[in-house]
Rosetta silent file (secondary structure, phi, psi, omega in degrees, C-alpha in Angstrom):
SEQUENCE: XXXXXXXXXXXXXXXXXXXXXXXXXXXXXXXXXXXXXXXXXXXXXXXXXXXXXXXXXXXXXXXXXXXXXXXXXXXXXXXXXXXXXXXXXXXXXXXXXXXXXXXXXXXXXXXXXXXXXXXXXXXXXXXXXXXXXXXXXXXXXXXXXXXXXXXXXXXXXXXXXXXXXXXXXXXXXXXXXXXXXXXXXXXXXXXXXXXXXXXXXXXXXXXXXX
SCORE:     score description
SCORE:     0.000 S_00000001
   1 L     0.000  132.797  158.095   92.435  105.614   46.151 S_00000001
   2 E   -87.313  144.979  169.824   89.379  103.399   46.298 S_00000001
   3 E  -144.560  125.331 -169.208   89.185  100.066   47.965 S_00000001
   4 E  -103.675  110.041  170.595   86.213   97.621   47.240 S_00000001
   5 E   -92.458  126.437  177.129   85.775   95.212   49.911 S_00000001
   6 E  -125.193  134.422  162.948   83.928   91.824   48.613 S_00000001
   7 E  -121.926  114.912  175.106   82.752   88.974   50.955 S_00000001
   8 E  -131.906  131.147  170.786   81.226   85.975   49.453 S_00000001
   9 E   -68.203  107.666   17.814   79.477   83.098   51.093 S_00000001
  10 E   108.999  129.850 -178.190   81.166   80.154   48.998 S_00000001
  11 L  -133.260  -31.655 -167.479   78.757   77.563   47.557 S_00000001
  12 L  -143.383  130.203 -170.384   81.909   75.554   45.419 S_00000001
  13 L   -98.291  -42.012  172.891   85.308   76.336   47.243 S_00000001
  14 L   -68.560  -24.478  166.336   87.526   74.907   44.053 S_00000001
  15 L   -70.881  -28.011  167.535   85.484   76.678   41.557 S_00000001
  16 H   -67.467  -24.655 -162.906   85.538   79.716   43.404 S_00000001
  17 H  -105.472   -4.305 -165.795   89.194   79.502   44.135 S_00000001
  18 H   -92.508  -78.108 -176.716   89.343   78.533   39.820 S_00000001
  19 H   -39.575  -76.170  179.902   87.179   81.572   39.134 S_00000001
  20 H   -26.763  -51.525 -153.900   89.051   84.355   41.440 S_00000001
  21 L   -81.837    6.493  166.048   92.583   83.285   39.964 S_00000001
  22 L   -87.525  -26.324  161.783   91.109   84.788   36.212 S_00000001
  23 H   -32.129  -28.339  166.858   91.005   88.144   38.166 S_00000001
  24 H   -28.878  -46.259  173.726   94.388   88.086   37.011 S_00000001
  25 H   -79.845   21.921  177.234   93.632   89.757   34.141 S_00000001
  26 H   -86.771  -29.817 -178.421   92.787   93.371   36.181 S_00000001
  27 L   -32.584  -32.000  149.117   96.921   93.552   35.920 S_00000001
  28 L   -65.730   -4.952 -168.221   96.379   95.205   32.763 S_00000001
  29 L   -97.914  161.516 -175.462   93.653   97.537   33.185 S_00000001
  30 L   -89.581  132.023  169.694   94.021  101.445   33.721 S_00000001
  31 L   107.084  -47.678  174.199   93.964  102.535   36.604 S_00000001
  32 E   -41.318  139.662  151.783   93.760   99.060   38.643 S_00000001
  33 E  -113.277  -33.743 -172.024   96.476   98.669   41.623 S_00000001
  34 E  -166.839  165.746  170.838   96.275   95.571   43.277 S_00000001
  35 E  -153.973  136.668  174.510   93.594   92.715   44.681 S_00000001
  36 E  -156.081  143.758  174.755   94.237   90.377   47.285 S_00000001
  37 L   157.072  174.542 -138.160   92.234   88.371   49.976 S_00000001
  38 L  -169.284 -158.682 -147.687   91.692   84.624   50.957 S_00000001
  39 E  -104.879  137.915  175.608   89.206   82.143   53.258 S_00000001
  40 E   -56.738  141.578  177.178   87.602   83.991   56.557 S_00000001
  41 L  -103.707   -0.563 -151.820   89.298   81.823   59.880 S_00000001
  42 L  -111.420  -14.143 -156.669   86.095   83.468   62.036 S_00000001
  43 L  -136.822   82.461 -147.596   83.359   82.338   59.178 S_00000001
  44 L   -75.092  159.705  158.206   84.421   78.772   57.234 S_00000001
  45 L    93.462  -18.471 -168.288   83.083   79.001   53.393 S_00000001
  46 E  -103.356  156.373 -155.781   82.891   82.884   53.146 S_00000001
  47 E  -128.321  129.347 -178.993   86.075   84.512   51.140 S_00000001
  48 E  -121.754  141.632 -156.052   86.909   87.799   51.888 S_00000001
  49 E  -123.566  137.129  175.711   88.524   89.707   48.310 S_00000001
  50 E  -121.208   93.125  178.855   90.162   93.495   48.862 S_00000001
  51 E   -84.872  138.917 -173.065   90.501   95.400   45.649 S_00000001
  52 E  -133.777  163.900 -160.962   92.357   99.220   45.286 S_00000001
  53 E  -154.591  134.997 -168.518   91.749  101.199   42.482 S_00000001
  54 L   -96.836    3.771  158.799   93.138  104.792   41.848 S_00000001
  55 L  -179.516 -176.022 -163.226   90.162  106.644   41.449 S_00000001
  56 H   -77.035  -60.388 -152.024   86.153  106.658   40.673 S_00000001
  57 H   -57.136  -35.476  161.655   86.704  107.099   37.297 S_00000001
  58 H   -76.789   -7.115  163.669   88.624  104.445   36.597 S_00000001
  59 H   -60.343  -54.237 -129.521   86.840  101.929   38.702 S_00000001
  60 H   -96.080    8.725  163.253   83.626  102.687   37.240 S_00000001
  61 H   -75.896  -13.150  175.869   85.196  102.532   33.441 S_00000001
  62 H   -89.125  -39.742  166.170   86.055   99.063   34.445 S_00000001
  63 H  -103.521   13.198  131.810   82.801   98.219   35.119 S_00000001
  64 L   -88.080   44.024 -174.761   81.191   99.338   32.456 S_00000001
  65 L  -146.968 -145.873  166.597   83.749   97.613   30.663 S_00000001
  66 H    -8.002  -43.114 -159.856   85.972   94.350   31.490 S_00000001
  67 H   -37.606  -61.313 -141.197   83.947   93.599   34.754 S_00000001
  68 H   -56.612  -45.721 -172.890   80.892   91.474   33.597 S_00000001
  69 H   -47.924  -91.268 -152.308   83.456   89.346   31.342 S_00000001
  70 H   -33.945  -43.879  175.808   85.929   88.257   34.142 S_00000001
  71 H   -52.395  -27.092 -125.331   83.066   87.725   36.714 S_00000001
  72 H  -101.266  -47.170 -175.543   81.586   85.519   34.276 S_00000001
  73 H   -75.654    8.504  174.600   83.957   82.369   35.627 S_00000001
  74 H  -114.103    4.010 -161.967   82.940   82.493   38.941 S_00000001
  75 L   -84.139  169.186 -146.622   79.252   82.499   38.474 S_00000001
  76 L    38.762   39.259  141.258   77.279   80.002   40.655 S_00000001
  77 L   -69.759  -16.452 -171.483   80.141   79.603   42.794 S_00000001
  78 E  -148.386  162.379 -179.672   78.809   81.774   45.837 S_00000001
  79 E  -113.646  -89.003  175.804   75.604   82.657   47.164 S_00000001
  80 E   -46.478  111.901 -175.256   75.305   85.500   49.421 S_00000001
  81 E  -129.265  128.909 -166.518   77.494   88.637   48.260 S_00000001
  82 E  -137.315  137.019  176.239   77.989   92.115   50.052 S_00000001
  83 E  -144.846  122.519  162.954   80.499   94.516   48.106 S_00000001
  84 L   -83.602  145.634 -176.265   81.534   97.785   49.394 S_00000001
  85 L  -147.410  103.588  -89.113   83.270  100.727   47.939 S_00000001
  86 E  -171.492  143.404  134.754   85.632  103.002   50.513 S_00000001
  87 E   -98.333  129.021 -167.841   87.881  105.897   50.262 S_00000001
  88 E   -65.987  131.392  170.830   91.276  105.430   51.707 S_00000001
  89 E   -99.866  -41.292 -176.671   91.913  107.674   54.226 S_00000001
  90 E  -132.072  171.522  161.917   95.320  107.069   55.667 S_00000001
  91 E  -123.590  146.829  168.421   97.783  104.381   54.624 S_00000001
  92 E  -134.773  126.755  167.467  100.107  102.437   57.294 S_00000001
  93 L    58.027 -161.144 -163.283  103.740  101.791   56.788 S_00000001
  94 L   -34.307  -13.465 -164.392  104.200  100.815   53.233 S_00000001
  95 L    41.080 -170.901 -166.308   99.475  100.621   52.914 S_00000001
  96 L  -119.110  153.278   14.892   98.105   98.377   50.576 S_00000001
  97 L  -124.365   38.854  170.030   98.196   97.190   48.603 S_00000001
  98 H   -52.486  -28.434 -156.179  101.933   96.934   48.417 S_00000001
  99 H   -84.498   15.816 -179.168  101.588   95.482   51.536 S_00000001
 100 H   -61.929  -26.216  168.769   99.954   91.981   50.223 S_00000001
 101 L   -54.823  125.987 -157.590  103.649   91.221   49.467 S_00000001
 102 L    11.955   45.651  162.119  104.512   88.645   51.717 S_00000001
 103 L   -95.136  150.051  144.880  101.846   88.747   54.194 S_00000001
 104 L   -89.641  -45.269 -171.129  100.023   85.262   54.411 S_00000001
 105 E   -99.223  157.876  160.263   97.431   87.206   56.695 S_00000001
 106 E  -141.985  155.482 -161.928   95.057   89.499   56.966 S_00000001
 107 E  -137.305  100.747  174.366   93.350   91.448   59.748 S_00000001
 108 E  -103.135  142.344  173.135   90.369   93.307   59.105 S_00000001
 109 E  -143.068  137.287  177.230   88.267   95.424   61.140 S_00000001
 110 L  -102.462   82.810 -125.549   85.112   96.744   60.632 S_00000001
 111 L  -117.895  130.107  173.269   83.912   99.964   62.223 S_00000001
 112 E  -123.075  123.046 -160.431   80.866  102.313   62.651 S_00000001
 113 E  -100.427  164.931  149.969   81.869  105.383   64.572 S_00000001
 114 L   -39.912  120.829  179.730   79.656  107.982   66.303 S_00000001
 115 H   -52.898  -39.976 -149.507   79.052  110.927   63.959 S_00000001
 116 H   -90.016  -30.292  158.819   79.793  113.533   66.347 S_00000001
 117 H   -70.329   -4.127 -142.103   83.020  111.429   66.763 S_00000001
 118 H   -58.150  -80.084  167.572   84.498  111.161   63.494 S_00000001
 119 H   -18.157  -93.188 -165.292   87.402  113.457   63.493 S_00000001
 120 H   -26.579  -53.906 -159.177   88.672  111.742   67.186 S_00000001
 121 H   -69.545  -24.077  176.273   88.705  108.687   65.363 S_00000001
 122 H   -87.748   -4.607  118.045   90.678  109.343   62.447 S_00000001
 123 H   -21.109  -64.143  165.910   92.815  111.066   64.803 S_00000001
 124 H   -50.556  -48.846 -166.276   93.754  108.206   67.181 S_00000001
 125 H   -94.632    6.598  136.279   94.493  106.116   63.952 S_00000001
 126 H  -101.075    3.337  169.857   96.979  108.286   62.609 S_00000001
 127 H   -87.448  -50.351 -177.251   98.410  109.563   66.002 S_00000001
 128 L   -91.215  -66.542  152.726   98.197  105.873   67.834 S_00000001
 129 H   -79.861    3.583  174.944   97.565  103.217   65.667 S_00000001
 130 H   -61.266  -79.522  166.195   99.032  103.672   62.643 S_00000001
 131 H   -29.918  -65.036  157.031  102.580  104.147   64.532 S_00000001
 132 H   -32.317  -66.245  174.499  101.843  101.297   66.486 S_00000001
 133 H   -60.083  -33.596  172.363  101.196   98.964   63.897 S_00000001
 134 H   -76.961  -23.558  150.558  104.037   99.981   61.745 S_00000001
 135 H   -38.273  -41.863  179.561  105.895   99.684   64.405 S_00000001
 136 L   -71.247  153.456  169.956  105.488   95.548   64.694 S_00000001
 137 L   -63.993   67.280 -176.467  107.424   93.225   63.509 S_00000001
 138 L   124.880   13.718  132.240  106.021   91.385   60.667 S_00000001
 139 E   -50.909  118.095 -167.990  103.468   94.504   59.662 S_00000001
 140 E  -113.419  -35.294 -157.091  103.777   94.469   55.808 S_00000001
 141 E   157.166  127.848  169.925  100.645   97.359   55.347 S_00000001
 142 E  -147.186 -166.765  177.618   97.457   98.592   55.617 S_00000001
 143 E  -136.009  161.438  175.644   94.806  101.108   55.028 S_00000001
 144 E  -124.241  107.361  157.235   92.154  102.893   56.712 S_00000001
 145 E  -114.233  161.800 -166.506   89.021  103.774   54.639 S_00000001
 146 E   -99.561  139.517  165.143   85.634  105.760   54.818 S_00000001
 147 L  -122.035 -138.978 -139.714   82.352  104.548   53.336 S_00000001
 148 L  -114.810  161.972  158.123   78.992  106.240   53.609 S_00000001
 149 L    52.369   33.747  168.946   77.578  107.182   57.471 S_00000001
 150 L    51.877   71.304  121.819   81.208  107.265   59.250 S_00000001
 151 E  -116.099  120.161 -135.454   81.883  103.984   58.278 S_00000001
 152 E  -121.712  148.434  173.881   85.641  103.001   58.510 S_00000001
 153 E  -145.896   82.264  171.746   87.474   99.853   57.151 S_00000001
 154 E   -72.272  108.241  169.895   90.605   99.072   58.512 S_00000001
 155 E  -109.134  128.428 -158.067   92.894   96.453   56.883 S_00000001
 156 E  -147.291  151.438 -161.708   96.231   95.858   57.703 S_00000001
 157 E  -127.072  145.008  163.892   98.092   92.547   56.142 S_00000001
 158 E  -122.641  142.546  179.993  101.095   90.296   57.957 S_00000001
 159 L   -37.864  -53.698  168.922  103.534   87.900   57.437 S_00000001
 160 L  -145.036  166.190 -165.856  102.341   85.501   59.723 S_00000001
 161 H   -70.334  -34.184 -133.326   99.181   84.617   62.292 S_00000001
 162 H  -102.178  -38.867  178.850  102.765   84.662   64.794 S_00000001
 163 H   -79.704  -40.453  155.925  103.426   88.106   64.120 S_00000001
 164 H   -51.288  -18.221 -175.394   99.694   89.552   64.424 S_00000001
 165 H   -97.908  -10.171  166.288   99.307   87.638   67.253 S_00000001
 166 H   -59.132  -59.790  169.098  102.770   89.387   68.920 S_00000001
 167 H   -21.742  -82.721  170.053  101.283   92.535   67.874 S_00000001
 168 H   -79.467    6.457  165.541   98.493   92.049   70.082 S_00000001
 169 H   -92.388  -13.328 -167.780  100.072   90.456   73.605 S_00000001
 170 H  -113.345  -42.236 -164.350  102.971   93.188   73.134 S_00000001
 171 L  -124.348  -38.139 -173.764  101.253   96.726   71.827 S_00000001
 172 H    -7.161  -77.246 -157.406   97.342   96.007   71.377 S_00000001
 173 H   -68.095  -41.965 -177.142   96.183   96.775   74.937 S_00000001
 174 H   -54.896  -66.431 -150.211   98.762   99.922   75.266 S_00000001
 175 H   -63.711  -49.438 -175.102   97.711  101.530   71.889 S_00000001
 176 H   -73.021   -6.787  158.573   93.800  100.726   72.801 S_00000001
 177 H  -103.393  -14.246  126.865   94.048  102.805   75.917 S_00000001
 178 H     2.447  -92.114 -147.902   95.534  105.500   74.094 S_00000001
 179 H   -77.200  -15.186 -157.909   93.559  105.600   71.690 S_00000001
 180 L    42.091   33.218 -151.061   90.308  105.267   73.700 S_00000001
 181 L   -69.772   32.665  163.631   88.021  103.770   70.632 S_00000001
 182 L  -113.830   -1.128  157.578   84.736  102.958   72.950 S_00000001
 183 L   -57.385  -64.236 -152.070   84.237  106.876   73.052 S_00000001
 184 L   -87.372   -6.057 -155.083   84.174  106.391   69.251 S_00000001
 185 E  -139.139  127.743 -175.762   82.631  103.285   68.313 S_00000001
 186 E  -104.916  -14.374  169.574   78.938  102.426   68.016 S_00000001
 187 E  -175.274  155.318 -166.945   79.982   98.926   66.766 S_00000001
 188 L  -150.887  128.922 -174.315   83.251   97.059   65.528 S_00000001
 189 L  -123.307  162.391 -154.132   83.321   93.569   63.363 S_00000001
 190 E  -173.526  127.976  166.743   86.677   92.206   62.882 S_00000001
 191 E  -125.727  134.385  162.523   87.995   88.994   60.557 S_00000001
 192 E  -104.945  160.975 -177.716   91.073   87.452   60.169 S_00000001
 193 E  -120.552  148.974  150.725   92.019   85.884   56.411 S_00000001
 194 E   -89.875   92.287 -133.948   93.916   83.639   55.542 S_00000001
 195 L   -85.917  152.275  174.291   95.678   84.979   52.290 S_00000001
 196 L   -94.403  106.847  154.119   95.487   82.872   48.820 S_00000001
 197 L   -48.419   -3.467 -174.811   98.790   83.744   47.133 S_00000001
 198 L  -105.271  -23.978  177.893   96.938   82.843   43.954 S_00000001
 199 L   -87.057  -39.143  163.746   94.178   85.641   44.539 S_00000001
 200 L   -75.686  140.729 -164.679   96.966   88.210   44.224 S_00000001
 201 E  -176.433  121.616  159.227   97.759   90.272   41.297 S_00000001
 202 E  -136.751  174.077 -147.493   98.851   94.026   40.746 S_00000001
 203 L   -73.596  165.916  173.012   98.214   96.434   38.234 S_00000001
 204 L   -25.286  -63.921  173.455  100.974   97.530   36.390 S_00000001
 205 L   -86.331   19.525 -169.357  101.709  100.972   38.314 S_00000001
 206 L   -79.287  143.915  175.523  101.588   99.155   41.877 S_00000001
 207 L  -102.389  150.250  135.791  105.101   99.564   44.001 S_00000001
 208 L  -160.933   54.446  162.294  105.906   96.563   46.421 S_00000001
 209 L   -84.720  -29.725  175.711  109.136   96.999   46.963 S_00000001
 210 L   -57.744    0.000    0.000  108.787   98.837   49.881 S_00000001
C-alpha cells in the first residue's frame, strides 16, 4: 500500500475546505482506498490530507488520469505545498485507513532514523509500539511508512484528543523506554489534526468495519 502525505499552507480556509470535499470523487477510482485529514492544532492555516492507495500502478494511472481534473477546485486556495509518497510498512490494530472511522484525531509523527539503525527501528514499532498503541482505548488505526533515506511516517488516528492524551500519561513514557528511539532517531516532527469528517471518503474496496 502507498500513502501520500499532503500538507498545505491554506491561503482561503472555506474554499479549501469547498475544494477538498470534491475529492470525493476518488471513491470510484481503481485502486483508491481511502483519504482523510483535517486543520494542523501545532501550525493554524496549514491542512494536513493522508491518502492510501493499493499500489504504484494504480496511483500513478490516477495521475495521469482523474488527478489534474479534481485538483482543479482547489486551485489558489493554498500556497506552500509539500506532498510525499511512502510505503506502508506495518499497519496497527485495524491501520488506515479503516481506521479514519470514527477518529476525530489524528497523531502524526515524522521521523528520520539513522541508516545504520533502520532495522532496530522498525523493530521497536512492531515489537513495542504497535502493541502499545493498539492496546489504548480509543486507538481506531494507524500505519507506519518508509519514504526515501530511512524516512518513516507514522500515523495513527483516535476517537478523541481525551483518548490520545490517556495514551500518553498511561503507556507513552513505558513504551518509549522500551523502545529506546534516541538510539534511532536523527530527528522527529510530530502534528496533531484535527479530523474534517467531510475530507473523508473511501474507495470502494476499503473495510471499516473493523
Amino acid at each position: 500500500m502507498l500513502v501520500k502525505w499532503i500538507t498545505c499552507r491554506v491561503t482561503g480556509r472555506a474554499a479549501f475546505d469547498l475544494g477538498q470535499r470534491a475529492w470525493a470523487q476518488l471513491h470510484s477510482v481503481d485502486g483508491f482506498l481511502g483519504q482523510g485529514g483535517g486543520w494542523s492544532r501545532e501550525t493554524p492555516g496549514v491542512a494536513q490530507i493522508f491518502g492510501f492507495w493499493s499500489d504504484p500502478a494504480a496511483y500513478q494511472a490516477f495521475m495521469d488520469g482523474a488527478h489534474d481534473r479534481i485538483a482543479a477546485a482547489q486551485a489558489g486556495t493554498f500556497g506552500d505545498i509539500s506532498v510525499r509518497v511512502l510505503d506502508q510498512r506495518l499497519g496497527i490494530a485495524a491501520g488506515l485507513p479503516a481506521g479514519l472511522a470514527g477518529s476525530s484525531l489524528l497523531r502524526l509523527a515524522h521521523c528520520r532514523v539513522r541508516g545504520h539503525r533502520r532495522d532496530h527501528f522498525v523493530q521497536m514499532q512492531a515489537l513495542v509500539w504497535n502493541p502499545g498503541m493498539a492496546a489504548s482505548g480509543g486507538m481506531r488505526g494507524g500505519v507506519l511508512a518508509e519514504g526515501a533515506e530511512a524516512e518513516f511516517l507514522v500515523v495513527s488516528g483516535w476517537e478523541t484528543a481525551a483518548d490520545h492524551q490517556r495514551y500518553l500519561d498511561e503507556r507513552f513514557h513505558r513504551l518509549r523506554e522500551a523502545a529506546d528511539p534516541a538510539a534511532d532517531l536523527e530527528a522527529i516532527t510530530g502534528d496533531l489534526i484535527d479530523i474534517e469528517p467531510g475530507w473523508t471518503v473511501f474507495g470502494r474496496s476499503a473495510r471499516t468495519d473493523r
